[in-house]
C-alpha positions in Angstrom: 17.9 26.4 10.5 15.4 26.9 13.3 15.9 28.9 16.6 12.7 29.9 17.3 11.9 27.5 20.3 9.4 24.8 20.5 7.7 22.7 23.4 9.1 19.4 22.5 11.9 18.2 19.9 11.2 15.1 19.1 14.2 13.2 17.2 13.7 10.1 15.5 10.6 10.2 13.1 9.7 6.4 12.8 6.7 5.4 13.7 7.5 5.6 17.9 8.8 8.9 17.4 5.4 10.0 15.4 3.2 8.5 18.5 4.8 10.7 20.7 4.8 13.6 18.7 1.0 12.9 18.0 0.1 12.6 21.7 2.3 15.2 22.7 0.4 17.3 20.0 -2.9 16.1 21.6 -1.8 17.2 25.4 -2.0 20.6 23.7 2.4 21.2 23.5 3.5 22.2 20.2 6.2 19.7 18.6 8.8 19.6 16.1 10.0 16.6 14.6 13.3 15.9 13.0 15.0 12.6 11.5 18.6 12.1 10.3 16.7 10.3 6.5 13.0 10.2 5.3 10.5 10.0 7.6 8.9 6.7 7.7 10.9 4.8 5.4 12.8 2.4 8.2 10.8 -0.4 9.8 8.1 1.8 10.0 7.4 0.8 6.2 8.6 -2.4 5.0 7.3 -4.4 8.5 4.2 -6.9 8.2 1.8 -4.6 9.8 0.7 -7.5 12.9 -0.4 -5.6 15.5 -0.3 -8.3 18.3 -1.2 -7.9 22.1 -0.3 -11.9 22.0 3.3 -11.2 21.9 4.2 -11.0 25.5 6.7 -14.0 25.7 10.1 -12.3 25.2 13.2 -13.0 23.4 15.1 -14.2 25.9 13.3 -17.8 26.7 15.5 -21.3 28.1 16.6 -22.3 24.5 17.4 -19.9 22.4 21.2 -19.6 23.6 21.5 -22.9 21.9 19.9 -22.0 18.7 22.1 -18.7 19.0 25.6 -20.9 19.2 24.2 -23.0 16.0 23.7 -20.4 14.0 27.0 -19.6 13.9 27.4 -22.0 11.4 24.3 -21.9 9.7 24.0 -18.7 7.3 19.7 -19.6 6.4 19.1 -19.3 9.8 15.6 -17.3 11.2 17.5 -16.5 14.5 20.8 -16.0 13.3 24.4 -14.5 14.9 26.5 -13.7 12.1 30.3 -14.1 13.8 32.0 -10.9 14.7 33.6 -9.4 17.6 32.3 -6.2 18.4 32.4 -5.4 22.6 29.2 -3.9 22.4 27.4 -7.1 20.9 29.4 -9.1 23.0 28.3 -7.1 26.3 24.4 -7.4 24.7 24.6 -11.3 24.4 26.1 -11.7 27.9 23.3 -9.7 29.3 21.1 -11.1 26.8 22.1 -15.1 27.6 21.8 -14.2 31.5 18.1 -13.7 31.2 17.3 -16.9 29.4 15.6 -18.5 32.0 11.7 -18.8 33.0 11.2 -17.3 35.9 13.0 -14.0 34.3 10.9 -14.2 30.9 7.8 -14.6 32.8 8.6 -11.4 34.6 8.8 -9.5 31.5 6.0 -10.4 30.0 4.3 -9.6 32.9 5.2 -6.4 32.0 5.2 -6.2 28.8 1.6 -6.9 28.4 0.1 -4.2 30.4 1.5 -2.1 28.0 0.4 -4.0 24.9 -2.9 -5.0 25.9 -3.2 -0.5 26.6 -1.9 0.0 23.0 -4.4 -2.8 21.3 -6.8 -0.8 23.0 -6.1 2.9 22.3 -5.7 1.3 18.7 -8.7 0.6 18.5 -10.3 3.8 19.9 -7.9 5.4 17.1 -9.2 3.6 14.2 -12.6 4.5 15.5 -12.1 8.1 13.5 -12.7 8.1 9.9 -9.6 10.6 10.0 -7.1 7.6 10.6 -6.4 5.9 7.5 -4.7 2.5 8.4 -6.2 -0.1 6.3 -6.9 -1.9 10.2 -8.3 -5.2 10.3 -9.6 -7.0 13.2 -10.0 -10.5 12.7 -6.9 -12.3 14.4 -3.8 -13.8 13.8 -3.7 -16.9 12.5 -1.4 -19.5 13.5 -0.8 -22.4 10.6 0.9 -25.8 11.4 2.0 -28.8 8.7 3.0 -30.9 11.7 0.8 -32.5 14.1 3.3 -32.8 16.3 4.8 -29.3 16.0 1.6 -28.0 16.6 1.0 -30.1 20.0 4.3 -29.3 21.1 3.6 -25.4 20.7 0.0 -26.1 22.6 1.6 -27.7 25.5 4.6 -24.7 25.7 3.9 -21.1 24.7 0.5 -21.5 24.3 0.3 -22.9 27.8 2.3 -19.9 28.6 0.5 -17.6 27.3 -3.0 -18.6 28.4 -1.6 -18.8 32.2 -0.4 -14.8 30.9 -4.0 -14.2 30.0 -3.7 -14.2 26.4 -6.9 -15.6 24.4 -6.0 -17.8 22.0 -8.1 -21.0 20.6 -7.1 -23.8 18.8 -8.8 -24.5 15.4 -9.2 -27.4 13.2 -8.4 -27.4 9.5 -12.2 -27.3 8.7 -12.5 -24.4 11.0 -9.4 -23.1 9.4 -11.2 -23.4 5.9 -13.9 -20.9 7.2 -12.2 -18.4 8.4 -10.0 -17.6 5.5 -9.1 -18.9 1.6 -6.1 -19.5 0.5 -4.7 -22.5 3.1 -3.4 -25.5 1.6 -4.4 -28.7 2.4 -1.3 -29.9 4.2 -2.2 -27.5 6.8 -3.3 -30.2 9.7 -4.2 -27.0 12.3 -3.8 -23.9 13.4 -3.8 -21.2 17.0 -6.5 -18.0 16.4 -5.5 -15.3 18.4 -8.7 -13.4 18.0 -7.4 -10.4 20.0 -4.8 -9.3 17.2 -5.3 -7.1 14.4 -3.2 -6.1 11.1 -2.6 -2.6 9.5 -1.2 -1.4 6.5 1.6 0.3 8.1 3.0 3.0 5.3 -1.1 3.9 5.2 -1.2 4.2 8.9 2.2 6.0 9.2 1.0 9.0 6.3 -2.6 9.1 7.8 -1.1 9.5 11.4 1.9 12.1 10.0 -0.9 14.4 8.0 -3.2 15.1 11.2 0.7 15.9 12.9 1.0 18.5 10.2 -2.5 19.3 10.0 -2.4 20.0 14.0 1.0 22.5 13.5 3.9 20.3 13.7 7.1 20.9 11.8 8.6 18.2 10.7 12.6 18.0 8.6 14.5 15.3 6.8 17.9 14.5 6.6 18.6 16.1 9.8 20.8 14.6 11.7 21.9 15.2 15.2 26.0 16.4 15.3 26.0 17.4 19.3 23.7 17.6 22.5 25.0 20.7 24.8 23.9 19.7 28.1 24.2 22.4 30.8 23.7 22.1 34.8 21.7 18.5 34.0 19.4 19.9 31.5 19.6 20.2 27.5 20.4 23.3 26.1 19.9 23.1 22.6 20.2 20.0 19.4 23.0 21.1 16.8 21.9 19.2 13.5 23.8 19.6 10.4 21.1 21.9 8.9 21.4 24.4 12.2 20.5 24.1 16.0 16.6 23.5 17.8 16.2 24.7 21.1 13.1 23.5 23.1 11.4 22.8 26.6 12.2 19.3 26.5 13.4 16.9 23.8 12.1 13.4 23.1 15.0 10.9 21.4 13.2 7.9 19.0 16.6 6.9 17.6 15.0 3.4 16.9 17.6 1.2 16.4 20.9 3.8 16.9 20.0 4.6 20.4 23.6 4.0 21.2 24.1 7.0 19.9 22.7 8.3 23.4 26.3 7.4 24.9 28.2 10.2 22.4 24.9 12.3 22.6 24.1 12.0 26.7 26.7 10.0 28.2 23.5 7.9 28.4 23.5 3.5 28.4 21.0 2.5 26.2 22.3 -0.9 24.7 20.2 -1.5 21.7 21.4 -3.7 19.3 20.3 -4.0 15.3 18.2 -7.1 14.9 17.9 -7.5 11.0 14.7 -7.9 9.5 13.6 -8.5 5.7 10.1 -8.8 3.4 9.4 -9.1 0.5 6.1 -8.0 -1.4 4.6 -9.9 -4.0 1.5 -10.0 -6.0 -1.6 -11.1 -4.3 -2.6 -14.9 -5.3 -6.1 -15.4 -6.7 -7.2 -17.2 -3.3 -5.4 -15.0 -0.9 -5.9 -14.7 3.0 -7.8 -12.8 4.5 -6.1 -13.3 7.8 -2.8 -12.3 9.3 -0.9 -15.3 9.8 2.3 -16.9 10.9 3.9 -20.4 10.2 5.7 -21.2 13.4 7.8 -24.0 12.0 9.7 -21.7 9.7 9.3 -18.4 12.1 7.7 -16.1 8.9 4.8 -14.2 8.5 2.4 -13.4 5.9 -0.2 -10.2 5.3 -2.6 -9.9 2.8 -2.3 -6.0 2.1 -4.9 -4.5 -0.4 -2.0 -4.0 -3.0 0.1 -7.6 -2.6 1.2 -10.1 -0.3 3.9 -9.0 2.4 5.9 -11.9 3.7 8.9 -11.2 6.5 10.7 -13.1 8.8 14.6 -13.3 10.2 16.2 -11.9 13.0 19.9 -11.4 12.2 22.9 -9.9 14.2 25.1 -8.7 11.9 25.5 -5.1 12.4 24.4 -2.9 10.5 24.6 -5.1 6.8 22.4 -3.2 4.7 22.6 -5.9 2.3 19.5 -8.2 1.2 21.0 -11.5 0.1 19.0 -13.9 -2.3 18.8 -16.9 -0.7 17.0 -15.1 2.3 14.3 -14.0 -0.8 13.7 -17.2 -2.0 13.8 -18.6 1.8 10.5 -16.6 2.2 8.8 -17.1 -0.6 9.8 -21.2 -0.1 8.3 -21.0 3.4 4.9 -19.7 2.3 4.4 -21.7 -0.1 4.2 -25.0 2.2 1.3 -23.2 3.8 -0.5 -21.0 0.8 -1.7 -20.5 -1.9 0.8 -18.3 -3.9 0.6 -15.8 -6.9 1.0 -18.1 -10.1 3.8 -15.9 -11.3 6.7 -15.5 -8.3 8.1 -12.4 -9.1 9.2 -10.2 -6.2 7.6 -6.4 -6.1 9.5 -5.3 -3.6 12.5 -6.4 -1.6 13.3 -4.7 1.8 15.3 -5.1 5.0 15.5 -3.0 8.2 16.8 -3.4 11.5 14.4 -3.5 14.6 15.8 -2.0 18.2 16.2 -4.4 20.6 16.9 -4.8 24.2 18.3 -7.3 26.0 15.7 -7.8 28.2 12.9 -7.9 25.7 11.6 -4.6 27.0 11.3 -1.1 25.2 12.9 1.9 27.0 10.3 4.8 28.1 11.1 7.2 30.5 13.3 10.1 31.8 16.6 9.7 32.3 18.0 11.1 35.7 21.1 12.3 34.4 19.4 14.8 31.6 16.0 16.1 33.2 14.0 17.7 30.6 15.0 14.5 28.6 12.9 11.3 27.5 13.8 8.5 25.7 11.3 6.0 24.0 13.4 3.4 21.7 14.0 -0.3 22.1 10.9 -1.5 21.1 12.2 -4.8 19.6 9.7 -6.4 17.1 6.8 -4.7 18.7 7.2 -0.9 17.8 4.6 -0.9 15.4 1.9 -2.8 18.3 3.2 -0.4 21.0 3.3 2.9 19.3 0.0 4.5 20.5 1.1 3.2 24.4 4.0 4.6 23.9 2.8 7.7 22.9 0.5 8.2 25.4 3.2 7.1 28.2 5.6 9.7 26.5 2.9 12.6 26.8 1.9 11.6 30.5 5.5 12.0 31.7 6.3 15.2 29.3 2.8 16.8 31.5 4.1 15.1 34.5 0.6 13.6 34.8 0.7 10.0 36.7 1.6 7.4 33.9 -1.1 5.3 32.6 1.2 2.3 33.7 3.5 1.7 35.8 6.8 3.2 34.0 9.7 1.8 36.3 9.9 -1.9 34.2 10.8 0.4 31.4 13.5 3.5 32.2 16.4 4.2 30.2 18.5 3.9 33.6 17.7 0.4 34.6 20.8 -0.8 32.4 23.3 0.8 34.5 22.1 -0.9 37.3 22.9 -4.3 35.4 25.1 -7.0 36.9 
């Protein structure tokens, strides 16, 4: 139990709730951080590690309420609504469906990539101190193709789209493709380098970043979880967890993917939804990349980690399903190898799923809520939580010190779903 009170709670120790904590640390406020399980051990551990600034286009593009009706009936597929008919999923999609449409996907990525082109570059200034362990690697994300036509198609749509967006992005022949990395089959006819993107090894980065917390003062607890949120007068009170109550200046909630929660907690709207995720690890092949990559026509990616291969791919409604079905395992490892070489034995290492927050605008949710004042939320950072972590962090801290936000906050507060038609 702890009543001894702190500057800032933070609750929710996966990797967004340690960037806050860290930059909160760093303002010079002293922080405890709780989590309802083991720190880091969500998708703050079994992700692919791509840290990519290129991934401004959002969810919600023209198309994809098609592919969302299809999969209906198809259980192998990589964007995939398993059938069910829960109100709040129902409420998400509607939302969700109404912003398919360009001129509203443009919008957000308008947004979006202020704030990830801020976190590729505090990354970078982070990684510049021998102190940060992350395993960071700074070569690009490599885009592989098998069909000529898929791969002109992709150049005359997103990448189009991204390039008018600002995004760098070049593409590469297989020769050129041969030079940058091993390890790419032949059938490969040509690839997109996004030369601004990076990969970490994100369990590394996550213990690295979590020992200069403690180092610095922090507390941090396990298998705390939140039971209540008094609220007095439009201000928090005090957390009751079920190992006793934290009381603090203000209180920072990085619930990930069960920010719902904030509607029993706050009486707060914050409509995340559980997008399932898997990887797998296996053993690294004898050629093996040395590039981040990803094989659009099948929607996985692949990481070349100093101890395996990572491969991961899917995004699944279905609740929260905890389960990790074969035929998903062998889907990945049946995707890569049509693009690389693989490990001459196929056994499987490690076998993992999580479920990554998302919004139904494609946006993460950072700000103060004007209901709870010495409240702030950062959650719904959809596939990109481990890319934006360090902006988030810094965004968090600049609104805990009331300092002017490093970017413009407003595309991203917890009370723009309220307003929502």
């Amino acid at each position: 139990m702890s009543d001894e009170s702190t500057d800032v709670l933070v609750i929710g120790a996966g990797i967004i709730g340690l960037a806050s904590a860290y930059y909160l640390q760093r303002a010079g406020l002293r922080v405890k951080l709780i989590d309802q399980g083991e720190p880091g051990q969500a998708c703050s551990f079994g992700n692919c590690g791509h840290i990519c600034p290129s991934h401004i286009l959002p969810l919600a593009v023209p198309g994809i309420p098609g592919k969302a009706l299809r999969s209906l009936f198809d259980s192998n597929a990589t964007f995939r609504i398993a059938p069910q008919m829960r109100p709040a999923l129902l409420r998400w999609l509607y939302h969700f469906w109404r912003r398919c449409e360009s001129g509203t996907a443009l919008r957000a990525a308008r947004h979006l990539k202020l704030l990830l082109d801020a976190s590729a570059a505090e990354y970078r200034n982070l990684v510049s101190d021998p102190a940060l362990d992350a395993g960071w690697q700074d070569a690009g994300n490599l885009y592989l193709f098998r069909s000529e036509r898929a791969l002109r198609e992709y150049e005359s749509t997103e990448l189009a789209q991204l390039r008018d967006l600002g995004v760098t992005a070049k593409v590469v022949s297989p020769d050129r493709i041969r030079s940058l990395t091993p390890g790419v089959l032949p059938q490969v006819c040509g690839g997109v380098l996004f030369s601004g993107d990076a990969f970490l090894q994100p369990d590394r980065l996550y213990q690295s970043w979590l020992s200069l917390l403690k180092a610095g003062g922090a507390e941090v607890r396990s298998h705390t979880a939140v039971r209540e949120v008094r609220v007095s007068d439009g201000r928090i009170d005090r957390v009751v967890t079920e190992k006793g109550e934290y009381v603090a200046d203000q209180y920072v909630f990085a619930l990930g993917s069960w920010s719902a929660q904030l509607q029993r907690l706050l009486k707060l709207d914050i409509p995340v939804e559980p997008g399932k995720g898997y990887s797998i690890m296996v053993d690294r092949p004898a050629a093996c990349p040395s590039l981040a990559m990803l094989f659009p026509e099948h929607n996985v990616v692949a990481t070349p980690f100093a101890s395996g291969l990572r491969l991961g791919s899917i995004m699944e409604f279905a609740g929260f399903d905890s389960s990790i079905p074969e035929r998903r395992v062998r889907q990945l490892l049946a995707s890569a190898e049509q693009f690389i070489e693989m490990p001459r034995e196929r056994a499987v290492r490690q076998k993992w799923m999580g479920w990554r927050p998302m919004t139904w605008d494609s946006l993460p949710i950072i700000g103060r809520p004007r209901s709870v004042r010495n409240a702030l939320v950062a959650a719904g950072h959809n596939m990109l939580g481990m890319t934006l972590a360090p902006a988030t962090g810094r965004l968090v801290a600049d609104l805990a010190m009331e300092r002017t936000p490093f970017v413009d906050a407003a595309p991203f507060s917890p009370d723009r779903f309220g307003d929502s038609p």
